[in-house]
C-alpha positions in Angstrom: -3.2 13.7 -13.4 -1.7 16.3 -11.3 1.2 17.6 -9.3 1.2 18.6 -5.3 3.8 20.5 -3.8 3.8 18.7 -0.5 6.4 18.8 2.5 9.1 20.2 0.2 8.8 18.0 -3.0 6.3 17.2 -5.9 4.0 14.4 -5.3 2.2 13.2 -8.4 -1.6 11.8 -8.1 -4.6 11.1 -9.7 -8.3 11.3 -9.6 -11.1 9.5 -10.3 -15.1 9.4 -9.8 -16.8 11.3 -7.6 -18.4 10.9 -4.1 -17.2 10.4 -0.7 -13.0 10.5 -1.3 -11.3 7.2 -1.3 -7.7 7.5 -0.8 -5.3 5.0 -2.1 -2.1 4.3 -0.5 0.0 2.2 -2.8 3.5 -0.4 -1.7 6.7 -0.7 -2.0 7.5 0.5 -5.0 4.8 0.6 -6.5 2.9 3.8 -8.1 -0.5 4.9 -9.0 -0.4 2.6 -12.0 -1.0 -0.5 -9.5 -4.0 0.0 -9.0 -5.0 -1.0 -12.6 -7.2 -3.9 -11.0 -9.2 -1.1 -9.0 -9.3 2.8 -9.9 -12.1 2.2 -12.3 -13.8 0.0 -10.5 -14.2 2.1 -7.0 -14.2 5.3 -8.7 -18.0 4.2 -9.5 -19.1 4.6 -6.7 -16.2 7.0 -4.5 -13.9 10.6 -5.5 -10.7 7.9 -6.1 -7.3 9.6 -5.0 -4.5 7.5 -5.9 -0.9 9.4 -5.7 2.6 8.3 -6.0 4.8 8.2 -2.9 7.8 9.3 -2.0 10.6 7.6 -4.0 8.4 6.2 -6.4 6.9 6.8 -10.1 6.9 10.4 -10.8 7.0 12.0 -7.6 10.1 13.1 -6.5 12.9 10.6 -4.7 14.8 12.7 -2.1 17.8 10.5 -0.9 17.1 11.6 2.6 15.9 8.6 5.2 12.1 8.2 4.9 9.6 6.8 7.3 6.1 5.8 7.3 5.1 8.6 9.7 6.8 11.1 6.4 4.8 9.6 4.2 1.7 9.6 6.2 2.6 13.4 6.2 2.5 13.7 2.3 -0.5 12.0 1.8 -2.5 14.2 3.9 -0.5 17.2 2.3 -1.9 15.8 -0.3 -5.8 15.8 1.2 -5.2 19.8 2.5 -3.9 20.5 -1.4 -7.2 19.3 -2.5 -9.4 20.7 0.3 -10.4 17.6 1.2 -11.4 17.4 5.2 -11.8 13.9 5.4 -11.3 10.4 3.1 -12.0 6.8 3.4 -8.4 5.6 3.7 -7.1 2.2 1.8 -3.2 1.1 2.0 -1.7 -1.8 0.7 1.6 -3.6 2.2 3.8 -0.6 3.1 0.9 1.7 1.9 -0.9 0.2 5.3 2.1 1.0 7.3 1.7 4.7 6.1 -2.5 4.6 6.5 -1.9 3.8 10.2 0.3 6.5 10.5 -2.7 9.1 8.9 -4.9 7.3 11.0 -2.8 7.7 14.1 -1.3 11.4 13.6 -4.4 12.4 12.1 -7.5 10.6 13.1 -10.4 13.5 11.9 -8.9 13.1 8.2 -10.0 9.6 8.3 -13.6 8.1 8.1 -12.5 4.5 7.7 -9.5 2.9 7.5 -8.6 -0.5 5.1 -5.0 -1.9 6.3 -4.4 -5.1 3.5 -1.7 -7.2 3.5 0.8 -5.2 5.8 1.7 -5.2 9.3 2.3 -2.9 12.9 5.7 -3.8 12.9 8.6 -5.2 11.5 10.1 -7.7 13.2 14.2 -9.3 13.0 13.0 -11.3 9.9 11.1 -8.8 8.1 14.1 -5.9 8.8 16.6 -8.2 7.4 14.4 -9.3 4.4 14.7 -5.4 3.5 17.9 -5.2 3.9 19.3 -8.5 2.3 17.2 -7.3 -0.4 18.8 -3.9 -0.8 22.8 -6.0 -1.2 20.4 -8.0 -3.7 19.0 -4.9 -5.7 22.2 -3.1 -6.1 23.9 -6.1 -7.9 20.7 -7.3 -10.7 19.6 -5.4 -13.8 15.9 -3.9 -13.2 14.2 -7.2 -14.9 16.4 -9.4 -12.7 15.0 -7.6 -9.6 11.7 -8.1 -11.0 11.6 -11.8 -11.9 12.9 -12.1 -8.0 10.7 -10.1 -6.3 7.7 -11.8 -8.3 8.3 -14.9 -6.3 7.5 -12.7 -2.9 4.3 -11.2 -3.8 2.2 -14.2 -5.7 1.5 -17.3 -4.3 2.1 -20.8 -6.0 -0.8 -21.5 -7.4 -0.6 -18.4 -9.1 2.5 -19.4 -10.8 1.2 -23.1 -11.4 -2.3 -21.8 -12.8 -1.8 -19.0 -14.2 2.2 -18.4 -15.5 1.0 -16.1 -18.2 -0.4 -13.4 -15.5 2.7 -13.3 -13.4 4.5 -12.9 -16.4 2.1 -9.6 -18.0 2.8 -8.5 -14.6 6.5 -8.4 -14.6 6.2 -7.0 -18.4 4.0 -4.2 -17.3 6.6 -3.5 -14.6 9.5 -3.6 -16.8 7.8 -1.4 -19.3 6.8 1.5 -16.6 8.2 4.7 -18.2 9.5 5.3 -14.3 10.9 2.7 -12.7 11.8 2.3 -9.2 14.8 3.9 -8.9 17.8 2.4 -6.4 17.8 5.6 -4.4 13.8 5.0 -3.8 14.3 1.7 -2.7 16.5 2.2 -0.1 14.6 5.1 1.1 11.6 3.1 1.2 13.5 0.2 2.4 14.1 2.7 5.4 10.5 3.3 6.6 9.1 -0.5 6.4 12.3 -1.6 8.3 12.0 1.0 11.1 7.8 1.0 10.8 6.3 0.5 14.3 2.8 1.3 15.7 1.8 -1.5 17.6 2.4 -0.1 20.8 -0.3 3.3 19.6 -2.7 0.9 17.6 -5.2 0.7 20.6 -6.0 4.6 19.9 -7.5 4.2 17.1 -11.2 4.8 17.0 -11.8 4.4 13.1 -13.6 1.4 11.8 -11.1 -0.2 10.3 -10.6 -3.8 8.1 -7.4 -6.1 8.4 -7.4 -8.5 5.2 -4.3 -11.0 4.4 -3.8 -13.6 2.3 -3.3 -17.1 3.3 -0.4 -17.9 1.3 1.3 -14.3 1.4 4.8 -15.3 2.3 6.3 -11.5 2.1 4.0 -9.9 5.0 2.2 -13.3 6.5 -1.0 -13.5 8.5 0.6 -13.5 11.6 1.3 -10.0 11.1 -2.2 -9.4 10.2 -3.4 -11.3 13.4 -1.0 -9.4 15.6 -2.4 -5.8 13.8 -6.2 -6.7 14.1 -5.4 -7.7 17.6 -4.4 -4.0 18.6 -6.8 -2.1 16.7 -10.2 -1.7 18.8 -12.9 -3.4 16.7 -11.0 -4.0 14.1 -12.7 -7.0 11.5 -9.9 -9.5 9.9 -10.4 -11.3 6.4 -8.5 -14.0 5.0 -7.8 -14.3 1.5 -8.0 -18.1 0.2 -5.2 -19.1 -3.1 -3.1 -15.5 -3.4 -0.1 -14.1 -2.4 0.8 -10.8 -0.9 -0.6 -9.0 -3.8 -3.9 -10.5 -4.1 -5.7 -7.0 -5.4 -3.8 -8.1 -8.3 -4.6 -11.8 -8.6 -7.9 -11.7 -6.8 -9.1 -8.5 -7.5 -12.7 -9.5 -7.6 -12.4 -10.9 -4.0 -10.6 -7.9 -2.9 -12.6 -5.1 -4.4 -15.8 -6.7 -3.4 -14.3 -6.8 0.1 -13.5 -3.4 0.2 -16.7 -2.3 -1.0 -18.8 -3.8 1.3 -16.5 -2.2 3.9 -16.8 1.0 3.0 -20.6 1.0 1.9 -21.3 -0.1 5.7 -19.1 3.3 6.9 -20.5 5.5 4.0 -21.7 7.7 7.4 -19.2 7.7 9.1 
């Protein structure tokens, strides 16, 4: 584990393996502890960088507006701390809204790019999703906010089949030794609502993966339709019985997906 001085603040990461670099952009939220379900498993094969953002775990939380193009700007602070010229590029839900941006604003850091579960941009429903959830976050105890925001990101059956997942899930959350603080929620909550690259997608020239999962009712497939759509070549997968975070129900589907991906760029 390490610390980055990056942009004006301290941005912590990890590493993991070694090999071509993999870099590991997480969600909302979330730190370098979610990816539990894949760190060990890509770092046998790749140089694994996964890193805190912005506002999250124990990086630092400036209560100044963020946005996915800011973010974009740390992680690749990030890459220049480590002397790395170029990484395989992997984001998650928001983390995907902040790959684009590396991808976009810096496209000879990036060898291929994996955008899961997130979208180009956020339309009237998503922005006011973000912000009903902020009036909702302010007014519930840490566990509350959990148990509600568990309903978002796995799907039914998950819940039906498998209860005693989603609930080691919320209990690891609840038991993170840095929570998501109020202040990096909001600030978050800033760049998804104002995220928007649709309009610069068709300039990428990365090979690039869309995946979504059909019953992801946080960030649905139309968003990942509408994203594949503008990226040149881009390939789309569909996930069958998850939710929005299907890394963590289906991680065998997801990190054999991603491998494939990135063995058929390994030149790039």
């Amino acid at each position: 584990m390490g610390k980055a001085r990056v942009n004006g603040i301290e941005i912590n990461y990890v590493e993991a393996g070694s090999g071509d670099p993999l870099l590991l952009i997480m969600g909302f939220g979330g730190d370098h502890l979610a990816w539990a379900f894949q760190t060990s498993v890509f770092a046998q094969s790749y140089r694994v960088i996964a890193f805190d953002n912005r506002g999250a775990g124990q990086s630092d939380v400036p209560d100044v507006p963020y946005s996915a193009r800011m973010m974009a700007d740390d992680a690749v602070g990030l890459l220049d701390h480590l002397k790395i010229e170029r990484a395989h590029v992997l984001g998650v839900s928001m983390g995907g809204m902040i790959a684009q941006e590396v991808a976009l604003n810096h496209p000879r850091r990036v060898r291929s790019l994996q955008l899961h579960c997130t979208m180009a941009r956020a339309d009237r429903y998503m922005q006011a999703l973000i912000e009903n959830w902020g009036v909702v976050r302010r007014k519930v105890t840490a566990e509350e906010w959990m148990r509600i925001v568990a309903l978002w990101l796995f799907s039914p059956t998950t819940y039906v089949e498998r209860p005693e997942f989603v609930e080691a899930i919320i209990q690891t959350g609840i038991a993170n030794p840095h929570p998501f603080t109020l202040t990096g929620f909001l600030r978050q909550g800033d760049a998804v609502r104002t995220h928007d690259t649709l309009d610069r997608l068709g300039k990428l020239a990365v090979p690039t993966l869309v995946s979504v999962a059909d019953d992801d009712i946080l960030v649905p497939a139309r968003f990942s339709r509408e994203l594949a759509g503008a990226v040149p070549g881009a390939a789309l997968k569909t996930i069958d019985g998850a939710g929005h975070c299907y890394f963590w129900e289906r991680p065998d589907i997801f990190n054999s997906m991603c491998l494939e991906f990135l063995a058929r760029h390994a030149k790039v």
